[in-house]
VOPAGU-2260 file (C-alpha; in pm, 1 decimal, decimal comma):
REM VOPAGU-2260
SITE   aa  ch    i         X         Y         Z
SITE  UNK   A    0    6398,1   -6977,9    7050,6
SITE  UNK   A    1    6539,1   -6950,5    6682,2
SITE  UNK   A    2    6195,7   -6932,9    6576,9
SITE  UNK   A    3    6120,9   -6675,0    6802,2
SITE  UNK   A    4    6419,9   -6436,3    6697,1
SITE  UNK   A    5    6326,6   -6493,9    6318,8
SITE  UNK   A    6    5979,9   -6405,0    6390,2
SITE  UNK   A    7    6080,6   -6048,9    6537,9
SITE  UNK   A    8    6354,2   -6007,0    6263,2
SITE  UNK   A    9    6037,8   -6032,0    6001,9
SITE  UNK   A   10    5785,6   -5830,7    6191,6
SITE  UNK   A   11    6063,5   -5517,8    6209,9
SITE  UNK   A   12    6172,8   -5544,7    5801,9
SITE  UNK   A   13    5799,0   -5543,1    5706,1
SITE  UNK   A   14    5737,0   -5191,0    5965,1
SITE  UNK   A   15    6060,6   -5021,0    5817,5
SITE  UNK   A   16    5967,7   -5072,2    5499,9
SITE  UNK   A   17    5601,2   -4908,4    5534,4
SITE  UNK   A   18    5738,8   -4644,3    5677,9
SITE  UNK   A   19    5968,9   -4569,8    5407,3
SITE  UNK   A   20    5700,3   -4622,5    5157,0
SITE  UNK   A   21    5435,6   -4305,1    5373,7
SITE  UNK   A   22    5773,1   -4090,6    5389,3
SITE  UNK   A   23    5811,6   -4086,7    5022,2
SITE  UNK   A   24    5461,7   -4038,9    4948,7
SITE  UNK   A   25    5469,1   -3749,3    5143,6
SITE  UNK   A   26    5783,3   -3599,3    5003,6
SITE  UNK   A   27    5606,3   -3640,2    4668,1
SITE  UNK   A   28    5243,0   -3479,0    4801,1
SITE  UNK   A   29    5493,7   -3139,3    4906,9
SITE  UNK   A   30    5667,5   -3097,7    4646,7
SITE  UNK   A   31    5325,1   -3101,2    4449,6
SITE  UNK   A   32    5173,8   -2817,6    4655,3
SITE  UNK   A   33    5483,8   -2621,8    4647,3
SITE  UNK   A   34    5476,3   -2623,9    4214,4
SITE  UNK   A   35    5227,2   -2391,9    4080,1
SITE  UNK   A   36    4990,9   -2456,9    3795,9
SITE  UNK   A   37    5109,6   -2222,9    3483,5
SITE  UNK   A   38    4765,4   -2110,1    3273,2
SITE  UNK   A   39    4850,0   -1955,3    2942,9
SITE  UNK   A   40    4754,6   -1608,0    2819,2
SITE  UNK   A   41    4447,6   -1576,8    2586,3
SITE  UNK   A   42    4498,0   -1412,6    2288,8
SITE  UNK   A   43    4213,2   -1117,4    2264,7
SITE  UNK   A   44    4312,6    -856,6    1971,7
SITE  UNK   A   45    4226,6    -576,4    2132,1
SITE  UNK   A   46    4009,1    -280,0    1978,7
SITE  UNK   A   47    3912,9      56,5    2105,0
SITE  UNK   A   48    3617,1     158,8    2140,2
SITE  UNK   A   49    3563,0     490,9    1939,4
SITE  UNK   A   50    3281,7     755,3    1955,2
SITE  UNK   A   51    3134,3     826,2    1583,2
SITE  UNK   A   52    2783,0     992,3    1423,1
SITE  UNK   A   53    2489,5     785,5    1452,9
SITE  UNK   A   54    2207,7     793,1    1243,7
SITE  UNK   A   55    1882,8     716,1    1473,6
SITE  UNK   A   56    1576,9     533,1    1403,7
SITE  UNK   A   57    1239,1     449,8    1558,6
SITE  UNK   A   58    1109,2     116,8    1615,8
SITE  UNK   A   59     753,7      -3,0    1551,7
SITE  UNK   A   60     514,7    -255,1    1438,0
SITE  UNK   A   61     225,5    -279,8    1200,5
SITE  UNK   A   62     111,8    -479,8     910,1
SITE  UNK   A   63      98,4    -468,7     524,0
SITE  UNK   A   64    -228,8    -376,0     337,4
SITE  UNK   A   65    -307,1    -308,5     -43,7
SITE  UNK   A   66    -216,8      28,1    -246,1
SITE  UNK   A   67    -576,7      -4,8    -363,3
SITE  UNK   A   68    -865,2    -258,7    -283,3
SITE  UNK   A   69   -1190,8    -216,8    -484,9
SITE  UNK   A   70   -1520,5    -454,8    -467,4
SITE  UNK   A   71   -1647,1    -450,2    -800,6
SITE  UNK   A   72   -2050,2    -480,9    -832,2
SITE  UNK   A   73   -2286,7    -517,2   -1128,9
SITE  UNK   A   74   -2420,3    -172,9   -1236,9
SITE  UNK   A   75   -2766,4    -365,6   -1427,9
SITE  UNK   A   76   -2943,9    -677,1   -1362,9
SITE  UNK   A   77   -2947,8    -964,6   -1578,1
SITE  UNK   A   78   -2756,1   -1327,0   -1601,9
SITE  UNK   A   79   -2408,8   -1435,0   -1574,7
SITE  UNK   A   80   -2267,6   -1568,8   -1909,2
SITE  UNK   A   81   -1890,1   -1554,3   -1931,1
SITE  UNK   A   82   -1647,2   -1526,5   -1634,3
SITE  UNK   A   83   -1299,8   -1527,6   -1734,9
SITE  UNK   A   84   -1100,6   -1470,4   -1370,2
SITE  UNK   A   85   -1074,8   -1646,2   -1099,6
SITE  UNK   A   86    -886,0   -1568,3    -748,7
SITE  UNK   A   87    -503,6   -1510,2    -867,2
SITE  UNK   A   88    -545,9   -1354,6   -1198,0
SITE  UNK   A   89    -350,2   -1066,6   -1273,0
SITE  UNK   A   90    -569,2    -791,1   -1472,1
SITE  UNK   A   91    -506,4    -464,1   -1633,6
SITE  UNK   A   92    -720,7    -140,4   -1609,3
SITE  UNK   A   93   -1037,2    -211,9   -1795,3
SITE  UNK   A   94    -979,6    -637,3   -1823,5
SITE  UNK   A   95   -1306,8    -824,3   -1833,4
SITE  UNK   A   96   -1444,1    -970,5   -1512,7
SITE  UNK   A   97   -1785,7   -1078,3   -1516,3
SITE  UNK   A   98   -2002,3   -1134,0   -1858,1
SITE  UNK   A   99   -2408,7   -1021,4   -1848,6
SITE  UNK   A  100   -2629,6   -1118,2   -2118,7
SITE  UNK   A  101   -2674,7    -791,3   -2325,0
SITE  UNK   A  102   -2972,4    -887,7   -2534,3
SITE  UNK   A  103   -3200,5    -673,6   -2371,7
SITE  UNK   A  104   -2956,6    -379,7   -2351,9
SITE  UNK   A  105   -2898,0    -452,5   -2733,9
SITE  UNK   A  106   -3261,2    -402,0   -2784,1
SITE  UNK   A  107   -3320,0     -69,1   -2564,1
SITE  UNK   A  108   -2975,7      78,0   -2787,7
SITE  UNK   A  109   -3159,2      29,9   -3105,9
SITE  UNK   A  110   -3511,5     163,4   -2985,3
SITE  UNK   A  111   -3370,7     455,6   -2829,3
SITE  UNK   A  112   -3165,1     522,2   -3154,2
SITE  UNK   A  113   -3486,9     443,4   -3330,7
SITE  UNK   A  114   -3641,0     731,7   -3131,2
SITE  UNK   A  115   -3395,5     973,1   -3206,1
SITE  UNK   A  116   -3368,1     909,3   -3552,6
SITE  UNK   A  117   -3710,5     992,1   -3604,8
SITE  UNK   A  118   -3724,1    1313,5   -3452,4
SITE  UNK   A  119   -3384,2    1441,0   -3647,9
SITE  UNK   A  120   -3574,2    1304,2   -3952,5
SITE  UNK   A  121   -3876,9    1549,6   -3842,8
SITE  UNK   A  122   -3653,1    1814,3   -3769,6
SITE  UNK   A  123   -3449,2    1772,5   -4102,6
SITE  UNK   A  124   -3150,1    1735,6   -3839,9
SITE  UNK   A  125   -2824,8    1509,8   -3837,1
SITE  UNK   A  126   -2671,9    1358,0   -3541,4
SITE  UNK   A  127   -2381,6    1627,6   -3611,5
SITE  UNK   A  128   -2565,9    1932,2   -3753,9
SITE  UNK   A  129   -2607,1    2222,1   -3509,6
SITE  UNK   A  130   -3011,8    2267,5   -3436,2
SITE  UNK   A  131   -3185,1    2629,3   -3624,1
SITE  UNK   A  132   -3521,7    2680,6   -3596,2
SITE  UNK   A  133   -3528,6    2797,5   -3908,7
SITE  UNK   A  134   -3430,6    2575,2   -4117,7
SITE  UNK   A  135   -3696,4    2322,1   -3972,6
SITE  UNK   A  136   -3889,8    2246,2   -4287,1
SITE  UNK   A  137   -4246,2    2326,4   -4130,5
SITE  UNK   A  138   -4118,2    2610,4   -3993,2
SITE  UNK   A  139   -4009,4    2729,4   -4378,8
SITE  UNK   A  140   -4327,9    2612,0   -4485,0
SITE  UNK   A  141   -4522,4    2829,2   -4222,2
SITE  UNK   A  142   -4257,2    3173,9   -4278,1
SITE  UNK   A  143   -4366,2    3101,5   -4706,6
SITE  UNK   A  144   -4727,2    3115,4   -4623,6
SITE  UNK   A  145   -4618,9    3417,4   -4395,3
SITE  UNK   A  146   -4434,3    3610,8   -4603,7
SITE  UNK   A  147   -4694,1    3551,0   -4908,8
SITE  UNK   A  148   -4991,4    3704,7   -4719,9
SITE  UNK   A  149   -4774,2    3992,3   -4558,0
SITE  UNK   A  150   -4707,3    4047,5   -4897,9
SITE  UNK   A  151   -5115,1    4074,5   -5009,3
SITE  UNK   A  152   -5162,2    4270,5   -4748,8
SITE  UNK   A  153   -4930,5    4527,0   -4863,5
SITE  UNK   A  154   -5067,1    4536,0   -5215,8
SITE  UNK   A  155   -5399,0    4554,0   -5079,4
SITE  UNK   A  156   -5301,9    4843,2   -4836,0
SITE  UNK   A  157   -5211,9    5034,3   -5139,5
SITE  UNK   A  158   -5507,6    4966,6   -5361,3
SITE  UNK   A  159   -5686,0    5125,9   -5058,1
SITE  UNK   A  160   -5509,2    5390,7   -5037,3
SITE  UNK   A  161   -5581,6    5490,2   -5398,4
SITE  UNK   A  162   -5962,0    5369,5   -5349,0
SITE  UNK   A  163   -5957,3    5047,6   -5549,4
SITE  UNK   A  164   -6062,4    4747,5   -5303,7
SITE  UNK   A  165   -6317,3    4821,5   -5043,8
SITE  UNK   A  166   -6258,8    4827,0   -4659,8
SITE  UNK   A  167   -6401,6    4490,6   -4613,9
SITE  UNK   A  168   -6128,2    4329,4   -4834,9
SITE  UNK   A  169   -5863,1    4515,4   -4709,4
SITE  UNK   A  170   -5964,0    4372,7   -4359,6
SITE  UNK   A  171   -5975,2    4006,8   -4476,1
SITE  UNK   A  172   -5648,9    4026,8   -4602,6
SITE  UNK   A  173   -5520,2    4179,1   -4280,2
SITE  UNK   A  174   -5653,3    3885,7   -4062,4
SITE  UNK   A  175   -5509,6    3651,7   -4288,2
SITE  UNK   A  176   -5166,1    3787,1   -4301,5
SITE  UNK   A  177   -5197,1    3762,9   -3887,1
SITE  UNK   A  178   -5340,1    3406,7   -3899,6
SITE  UNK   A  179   -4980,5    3350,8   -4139,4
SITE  UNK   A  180   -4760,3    3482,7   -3881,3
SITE  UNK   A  181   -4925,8    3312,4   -3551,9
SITE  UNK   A  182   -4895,3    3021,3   -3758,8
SITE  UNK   A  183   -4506,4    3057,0   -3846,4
SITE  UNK   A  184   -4458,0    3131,2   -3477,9
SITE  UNK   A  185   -4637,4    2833,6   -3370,2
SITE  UNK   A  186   -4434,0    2598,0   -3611,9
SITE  UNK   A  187   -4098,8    2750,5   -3435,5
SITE  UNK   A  188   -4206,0    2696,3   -3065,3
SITE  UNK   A  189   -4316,5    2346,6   -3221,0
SITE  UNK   A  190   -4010,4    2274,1   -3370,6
SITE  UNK   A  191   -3799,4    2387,4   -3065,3
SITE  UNK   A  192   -4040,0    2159,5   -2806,7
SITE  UNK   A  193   -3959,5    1902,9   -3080,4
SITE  UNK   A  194   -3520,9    1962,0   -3062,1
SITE  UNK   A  195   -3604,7    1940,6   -2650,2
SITE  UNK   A  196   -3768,6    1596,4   -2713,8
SITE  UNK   A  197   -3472,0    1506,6   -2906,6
SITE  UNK   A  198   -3246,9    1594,7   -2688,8
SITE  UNK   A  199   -3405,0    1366,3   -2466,6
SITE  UNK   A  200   -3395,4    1124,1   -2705,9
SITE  UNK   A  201   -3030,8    1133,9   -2708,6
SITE  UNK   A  202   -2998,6    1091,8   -2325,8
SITE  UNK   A  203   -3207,0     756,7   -2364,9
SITE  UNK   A  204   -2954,5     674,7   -2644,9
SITE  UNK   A  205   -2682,2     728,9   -2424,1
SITE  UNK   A  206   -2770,4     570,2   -2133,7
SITE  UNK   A  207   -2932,7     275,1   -2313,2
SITE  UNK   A  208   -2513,6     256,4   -2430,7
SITE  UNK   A  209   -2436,2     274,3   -2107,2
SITE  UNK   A  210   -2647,6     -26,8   -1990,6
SITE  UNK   A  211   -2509,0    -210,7   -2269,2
SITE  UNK   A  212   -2164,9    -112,9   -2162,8
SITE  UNK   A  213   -2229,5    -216,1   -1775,0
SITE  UNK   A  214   -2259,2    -602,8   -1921,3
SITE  UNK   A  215   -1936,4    -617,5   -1924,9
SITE  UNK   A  216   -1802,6    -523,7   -1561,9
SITE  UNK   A  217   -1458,2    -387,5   -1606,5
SITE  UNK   A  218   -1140,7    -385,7   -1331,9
SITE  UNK   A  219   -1075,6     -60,1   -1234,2
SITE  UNK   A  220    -699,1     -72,1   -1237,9
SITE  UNK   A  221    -476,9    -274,7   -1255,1
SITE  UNK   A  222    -411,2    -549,0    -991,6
SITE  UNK   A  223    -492,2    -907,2    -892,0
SITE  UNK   A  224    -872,3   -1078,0    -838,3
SITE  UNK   A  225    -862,9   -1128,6    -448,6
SITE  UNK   A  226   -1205,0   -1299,7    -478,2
SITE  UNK   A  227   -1465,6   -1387,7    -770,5
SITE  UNK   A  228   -1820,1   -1418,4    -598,8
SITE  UNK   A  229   -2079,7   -1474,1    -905,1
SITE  UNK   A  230   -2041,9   -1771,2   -1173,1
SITE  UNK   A  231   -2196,5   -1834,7   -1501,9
SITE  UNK   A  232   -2552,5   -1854,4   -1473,1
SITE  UNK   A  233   -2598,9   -1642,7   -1136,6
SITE  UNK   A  234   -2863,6   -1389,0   -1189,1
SITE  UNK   A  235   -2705,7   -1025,5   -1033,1
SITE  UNK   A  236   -2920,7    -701,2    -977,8
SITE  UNK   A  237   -2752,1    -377,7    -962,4
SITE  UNK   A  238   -2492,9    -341,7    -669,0
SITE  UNK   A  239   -2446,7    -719,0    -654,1
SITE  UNK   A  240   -2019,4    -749,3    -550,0
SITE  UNK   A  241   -1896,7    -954,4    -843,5
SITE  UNK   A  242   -1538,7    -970,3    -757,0
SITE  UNK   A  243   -1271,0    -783,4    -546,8
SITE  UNK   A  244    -953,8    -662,4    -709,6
SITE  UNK   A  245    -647,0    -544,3    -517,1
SITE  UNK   A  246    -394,4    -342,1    -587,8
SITE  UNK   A  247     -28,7    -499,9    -421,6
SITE  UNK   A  248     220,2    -321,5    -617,6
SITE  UNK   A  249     305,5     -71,9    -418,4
SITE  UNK   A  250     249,3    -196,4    -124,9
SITE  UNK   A  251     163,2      23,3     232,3
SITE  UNK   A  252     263,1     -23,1     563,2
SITE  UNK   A  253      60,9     124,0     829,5
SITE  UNK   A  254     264,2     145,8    1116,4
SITE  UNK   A  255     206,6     268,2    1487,6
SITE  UNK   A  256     482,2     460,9    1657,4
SITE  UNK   A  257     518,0     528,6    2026,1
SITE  UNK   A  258     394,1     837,6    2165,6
SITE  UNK   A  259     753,5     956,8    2292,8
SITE  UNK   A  260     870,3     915,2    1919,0
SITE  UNK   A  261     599,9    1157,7    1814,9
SITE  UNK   A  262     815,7    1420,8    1731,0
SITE  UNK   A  263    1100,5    1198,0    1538,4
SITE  UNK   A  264     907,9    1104,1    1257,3
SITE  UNK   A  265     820,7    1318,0     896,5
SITE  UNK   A  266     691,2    1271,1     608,8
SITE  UNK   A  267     939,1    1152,3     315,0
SITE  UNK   A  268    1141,2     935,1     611,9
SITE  UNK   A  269    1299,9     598,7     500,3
SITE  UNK   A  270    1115,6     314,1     636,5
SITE  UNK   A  271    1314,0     -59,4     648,7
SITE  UNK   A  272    1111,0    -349,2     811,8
SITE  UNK   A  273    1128,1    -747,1     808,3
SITE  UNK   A  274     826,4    -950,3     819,2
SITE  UNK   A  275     850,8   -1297,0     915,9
SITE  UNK   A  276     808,1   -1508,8     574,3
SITE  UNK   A  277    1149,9   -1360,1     487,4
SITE  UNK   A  278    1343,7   -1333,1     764,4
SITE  UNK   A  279    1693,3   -1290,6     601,1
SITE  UNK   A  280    1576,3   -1003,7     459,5
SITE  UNK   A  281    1487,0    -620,6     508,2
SITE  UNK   A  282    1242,0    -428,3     262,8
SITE  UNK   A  283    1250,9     -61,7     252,0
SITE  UNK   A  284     996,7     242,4     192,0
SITE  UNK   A  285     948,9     586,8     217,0
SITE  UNK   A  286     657,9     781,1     471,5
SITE  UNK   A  287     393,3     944,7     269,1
SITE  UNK   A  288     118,6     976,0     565,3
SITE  UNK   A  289     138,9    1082,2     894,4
SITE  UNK   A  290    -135,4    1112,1    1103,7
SITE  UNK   A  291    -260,7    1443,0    1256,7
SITE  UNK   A  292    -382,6    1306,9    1574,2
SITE  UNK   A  293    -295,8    1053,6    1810,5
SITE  UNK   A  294    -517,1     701,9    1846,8
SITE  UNK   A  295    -691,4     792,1    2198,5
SITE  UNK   A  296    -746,9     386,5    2312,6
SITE  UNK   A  297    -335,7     339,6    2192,9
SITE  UNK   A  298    -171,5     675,1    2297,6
SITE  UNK   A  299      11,8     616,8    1917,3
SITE  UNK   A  300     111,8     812,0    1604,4
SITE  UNK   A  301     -31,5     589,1    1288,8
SITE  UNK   A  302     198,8     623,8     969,7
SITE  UNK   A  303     151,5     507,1     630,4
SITE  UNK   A  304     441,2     450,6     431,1
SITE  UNK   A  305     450,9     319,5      56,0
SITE  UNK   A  306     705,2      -0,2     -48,6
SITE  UNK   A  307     800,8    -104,6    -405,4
SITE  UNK   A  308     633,8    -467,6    -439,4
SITE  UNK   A  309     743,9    -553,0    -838,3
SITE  UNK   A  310     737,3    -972,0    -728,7
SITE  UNK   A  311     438,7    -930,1    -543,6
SITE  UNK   A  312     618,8   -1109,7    -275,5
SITE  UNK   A  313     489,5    -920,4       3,3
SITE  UNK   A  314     107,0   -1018,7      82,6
SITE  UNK   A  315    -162,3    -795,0     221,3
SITE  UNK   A  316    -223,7    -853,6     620,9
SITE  UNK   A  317     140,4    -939,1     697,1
SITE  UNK   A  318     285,6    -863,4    1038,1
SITE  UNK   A  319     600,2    -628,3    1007,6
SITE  UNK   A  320     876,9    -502,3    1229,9
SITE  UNK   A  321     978,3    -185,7    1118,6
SITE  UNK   A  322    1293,4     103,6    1152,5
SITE  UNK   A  323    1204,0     450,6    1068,0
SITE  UNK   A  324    1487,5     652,4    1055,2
SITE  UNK   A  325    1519,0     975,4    1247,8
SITE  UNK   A  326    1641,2    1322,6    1146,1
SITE  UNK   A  327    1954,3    1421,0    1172,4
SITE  UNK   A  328    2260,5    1190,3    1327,4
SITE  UNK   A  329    2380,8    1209,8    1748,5
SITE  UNK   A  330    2748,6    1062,9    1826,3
SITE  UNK   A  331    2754,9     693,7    2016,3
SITE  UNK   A  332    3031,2     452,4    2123,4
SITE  UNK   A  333    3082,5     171,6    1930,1
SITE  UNK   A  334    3312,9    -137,2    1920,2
SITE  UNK   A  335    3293,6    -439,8    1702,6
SITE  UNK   A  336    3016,9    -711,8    1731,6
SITE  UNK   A  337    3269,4    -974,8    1794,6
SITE  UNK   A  338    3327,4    -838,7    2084,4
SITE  UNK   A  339    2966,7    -858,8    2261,9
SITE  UNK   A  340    2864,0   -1164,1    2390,4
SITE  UNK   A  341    2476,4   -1220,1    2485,7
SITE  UNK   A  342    2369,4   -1458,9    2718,3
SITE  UNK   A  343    1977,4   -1466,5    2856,9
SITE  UNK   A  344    1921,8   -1138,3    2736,5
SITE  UNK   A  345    2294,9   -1004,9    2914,5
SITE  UNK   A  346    2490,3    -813,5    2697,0
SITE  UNK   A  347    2908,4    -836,8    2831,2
SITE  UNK   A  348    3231,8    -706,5    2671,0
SITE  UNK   A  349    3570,7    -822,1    2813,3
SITE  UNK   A  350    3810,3    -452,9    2896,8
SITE  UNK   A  351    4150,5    -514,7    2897,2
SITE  UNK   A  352    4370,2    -380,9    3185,0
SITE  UNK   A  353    4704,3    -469,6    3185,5
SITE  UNK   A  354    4778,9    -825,3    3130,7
SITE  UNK   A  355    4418,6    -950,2    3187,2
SITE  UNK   A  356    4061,0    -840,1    3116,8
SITE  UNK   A  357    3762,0    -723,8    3353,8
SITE  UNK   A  358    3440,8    -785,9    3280,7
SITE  UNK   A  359    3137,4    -570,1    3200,0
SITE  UNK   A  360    2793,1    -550,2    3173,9
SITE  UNK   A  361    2681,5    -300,3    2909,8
SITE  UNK   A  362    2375,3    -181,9    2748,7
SITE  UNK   A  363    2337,3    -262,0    2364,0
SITE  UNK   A  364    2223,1      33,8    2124,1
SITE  UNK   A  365    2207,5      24,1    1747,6
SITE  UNK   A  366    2373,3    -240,8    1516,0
SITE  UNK   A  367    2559,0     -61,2    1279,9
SITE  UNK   A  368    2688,8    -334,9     984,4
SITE  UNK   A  369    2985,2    -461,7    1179,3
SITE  UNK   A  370    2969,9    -279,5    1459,3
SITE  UNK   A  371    2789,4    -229,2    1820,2
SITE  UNK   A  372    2624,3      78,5    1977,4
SITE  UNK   A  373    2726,0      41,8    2370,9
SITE  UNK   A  374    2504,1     324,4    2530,8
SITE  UNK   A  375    2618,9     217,4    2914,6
SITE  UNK   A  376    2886,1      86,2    3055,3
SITE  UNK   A  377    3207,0     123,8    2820,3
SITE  UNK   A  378    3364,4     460,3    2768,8
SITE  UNK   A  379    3504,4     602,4    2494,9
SITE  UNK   A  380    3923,4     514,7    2458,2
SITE  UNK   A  381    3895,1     152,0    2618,2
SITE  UNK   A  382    4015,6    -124,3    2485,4
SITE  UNK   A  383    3763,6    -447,8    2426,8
SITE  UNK   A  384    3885,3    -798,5    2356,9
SITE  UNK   A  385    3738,5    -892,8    2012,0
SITE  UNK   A  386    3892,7   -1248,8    1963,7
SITE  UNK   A  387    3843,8   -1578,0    2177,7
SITE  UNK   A  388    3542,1   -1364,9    2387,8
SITE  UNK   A  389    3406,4   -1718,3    2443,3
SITE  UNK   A  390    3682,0   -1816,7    2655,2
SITE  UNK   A  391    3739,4   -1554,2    2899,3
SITE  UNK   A  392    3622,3   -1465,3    3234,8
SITE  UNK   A  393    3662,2   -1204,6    3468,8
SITE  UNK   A  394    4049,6   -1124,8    3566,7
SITE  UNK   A  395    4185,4   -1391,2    3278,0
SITE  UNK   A  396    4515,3   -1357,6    3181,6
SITE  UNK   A  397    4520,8   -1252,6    2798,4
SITE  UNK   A  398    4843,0   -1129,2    2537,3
């Protein structure tokens, strides 16, 4: 019986206690539902966005190509002895390229002077003296003889005339002064056919100097050897490509604009682009082309503009993205780049209203320096959150 009382003594302390235990652990779960959870303010530093001038550009793409690109060819034949470039070298207007033996052209200079000498010497002529026929010494010859029997004749015309030399001799002397004179005028079309041979004489002088000249193959201006495609000992014939030289200093960019932006670009507009082997930085130019027509197969404006290239950093055939800025300026919104935050393409700015922000998709314009074109979806006089962007949401508290 004692057993039985202690028994049901136990059994009723160990149930009174549980249930004290679940009635405090239920006071304790309402009093945590009735407390709530106190989230502090962000702080945002609030700017406004203002509405200012904007100076526009056009966007396009196109690629670098040499100021000048010439592919230098032999001008005689003969063989290769000296080549003093190779692909790099930087060369002046005029520098050597290419070597040809000129021991034949050395040869043809000295008979065609040869030539020419001997005719001047026939003529009684210097290389410098003006040409007169009658000072050719046959010629003088021929006018003596001339002017002696015109002079007979005279006399003898006279002694007829008073009866003293018969009709016979006053005939002979006659045809003799005529033989004299077709004589002189024969020496003067003889010495002129002889000033037209060396006058051709000279040409052959000239362009034997020429052919000597063309040995040497010269750079046309001044540039960098692209390519060297002859070596010592090649045999070349006229029009052979020797090397190709390349002007990269300036520099042009042929761009292609958009058929819609037609109308936006002129002649003498800055140009800034970036290409891809420097990519921190921008490189800028002016337009000195634009096309007349539009490319049928592209429905696109093609414009050439010219860029300063004194390191020769920039290389023919590189790929470049390019602004080219518009005339005249049209006003924009605009709020500080700290305050746009991109995701996946999604441009977002945090407005403040009241005590927390709202947030809102916009459309991204121009970069100006510091600041953001927003060209939809933020108005002019509203305030964007520029600090902590990264940590807000839609409807967060912020101070």
């Amino acid at each position: 019986m004692n057993r039985l009382v202690h028994g049901l003594i136990l059994i009723a302390l160990v149930t009174g206690g549980l249930a004290a235990a679940a009635c405090s652990a239920a006071d304790g779960r309402a009093q945590a539902k009735t407390e709530p959870v106190v989230v502090p303010p962000i702080q945002v530093a609030p700017v406004e966005a203002t509405e200012r001038p904007i100076a526009r550009f056009v966007r396009a793409t196109g690629s670098l190509t040499a100021q000048e690109q010439a592919e230098v060819a032999a001008e005689i034949a003969g063989r290769v002895v000296s080549t003093p470039v190779e692909r790099g070298t930087a060369v002046g207007m005029g520098s050597v390229l290419i070597q040809i033996s000129p021991t034949e052209s050395d040869a043809q200079v000295a008979e065609a002077e040869a030539n020419a000498a001997q005719i001047e010497a026939r003529l009684g002529l210097t290389s410098s003296a003006a040409f007169d026929v009658n000072k050719v010494p046959e010629v003088q010859n021929m006018r003596a003889a001339y002017d002696l029997a015109e002079s007979e004749f005279n006399r003898i015309q006279s002694l007829l005339d008073q009866r003293v030399v018969s009709r016979s001799e006053f005939d002979q002397r006659r045809t003799q002064m005529e033989a004299s004179r077709q004589q002189f005028e024969a020496a003067k079309n003889m010495a002129a056919q002889q000033y037209q041979q060396l006058q051709a004489a000279r040409a052959r002088v000239v362009m034997a100097q020429k052919a000597l000249a063309d040995t040497v193959v010269r750079a046309p201006f001044a540039g960098l050897v692209a390519e060297r495609r002859v070596s010592v000992g090649d045999y070349v014939t006229k029009g052979t490509k020797a090397a190709v030289v390349v002007r990269i200093n300036p520099l042009r960019v042929l761009l292609t604009v958009p058929e819609r932006f037609v109308s936006a670009v002129t002649e003498g507009a800055t140009v800034s682009f970036e290409v891809d082997a420097f990519p921190d930085r921008r490189f800028e130019g002016k337009i000195r082309y634009v096309s007349p027509a539009l490319e049928a197969n592209q429905r696109a404006l093609t414009v050439e503009a010219v860029v300063a290239n004194p390191g020769n950093e920039l290389k023919p055939g590189l790929f470049a993205t390019a602004r080219i800025e518009q005339r005249g300026q049209t006003p924009g919104v605009v709020v500080p780049s700290s305050a746009v935050q991109t995701v996946a393409g999604t441009s977002r700015v945090f407005v403040i209203v009241g005590d927390h922000v709202e947030e809102r998709i916009v459309t991204v314009g121009q970069t100006l320096e510091a600041q953001v074109e927003i060209t939809n979806g933020l108005k002019q006089g509203e305030r964007v959150a520029t600090k902590n962007v990264a940590q807000l949401s839609d409807n967060r508290k912020v101070s």
